[in-house]
C-alpha positions as a LaTeX table, in Angstrom:
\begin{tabular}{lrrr}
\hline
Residue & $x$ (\AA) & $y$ (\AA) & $z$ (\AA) \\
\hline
Unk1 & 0.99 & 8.02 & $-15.93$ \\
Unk2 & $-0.99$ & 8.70 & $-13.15$ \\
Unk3 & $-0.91$ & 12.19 & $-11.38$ \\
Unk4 & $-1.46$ & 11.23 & $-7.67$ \\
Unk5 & $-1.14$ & 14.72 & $-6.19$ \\
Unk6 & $-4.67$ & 15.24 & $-7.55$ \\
Unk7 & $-5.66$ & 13.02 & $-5.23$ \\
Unk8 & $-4.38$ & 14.47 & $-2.11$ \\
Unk9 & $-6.77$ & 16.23 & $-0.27$ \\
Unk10 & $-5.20$ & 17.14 & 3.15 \\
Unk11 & $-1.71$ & 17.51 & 4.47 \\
Unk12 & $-1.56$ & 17.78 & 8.60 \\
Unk13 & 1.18 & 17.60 & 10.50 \\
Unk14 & 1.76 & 14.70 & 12.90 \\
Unk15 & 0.62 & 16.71 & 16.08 \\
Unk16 & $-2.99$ & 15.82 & 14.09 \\
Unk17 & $-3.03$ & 12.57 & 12.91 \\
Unk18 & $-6.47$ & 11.59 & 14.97 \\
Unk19 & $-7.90$ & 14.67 & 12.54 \\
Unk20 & $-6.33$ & 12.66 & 9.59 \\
Unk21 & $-8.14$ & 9.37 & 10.56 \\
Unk22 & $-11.51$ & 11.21 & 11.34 \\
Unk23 & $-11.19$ & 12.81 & 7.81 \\
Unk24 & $-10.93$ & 9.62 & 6.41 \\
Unk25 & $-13.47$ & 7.42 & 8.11 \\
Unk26 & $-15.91$ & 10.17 & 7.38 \\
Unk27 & $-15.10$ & 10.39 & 3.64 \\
Unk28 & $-14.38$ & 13.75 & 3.90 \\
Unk29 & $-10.61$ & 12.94 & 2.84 \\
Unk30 & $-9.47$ & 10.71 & $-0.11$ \\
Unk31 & $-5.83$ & 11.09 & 0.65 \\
Unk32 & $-4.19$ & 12.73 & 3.87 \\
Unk33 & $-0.47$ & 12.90 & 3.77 \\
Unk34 & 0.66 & 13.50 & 7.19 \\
Unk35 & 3.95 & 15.33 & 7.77 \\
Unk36 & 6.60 & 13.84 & 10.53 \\
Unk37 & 7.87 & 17.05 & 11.32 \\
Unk38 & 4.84 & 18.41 & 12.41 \\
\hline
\end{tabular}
């Protein structure tokens, strides 16, 4: 079984998604959950 919460590395709420994709495209984040409510 494969524990994927070791994977996330950032949770943002909605309001900054665009600091979700930046995170990404830099490497800088492996997994970014991004909340709704936010």
């Amino acid at each position: 079984q494969l524990e994927l919460e070791k994977f996330i590395t950032h949770q943002l709420p909605f309001s900054e998604i665009n600091k979700a994709f930046d995170l990404m495209l830099k490497g800088e984040g492996l997994r970014c959950i991004v909340n709704m409510e936010g």
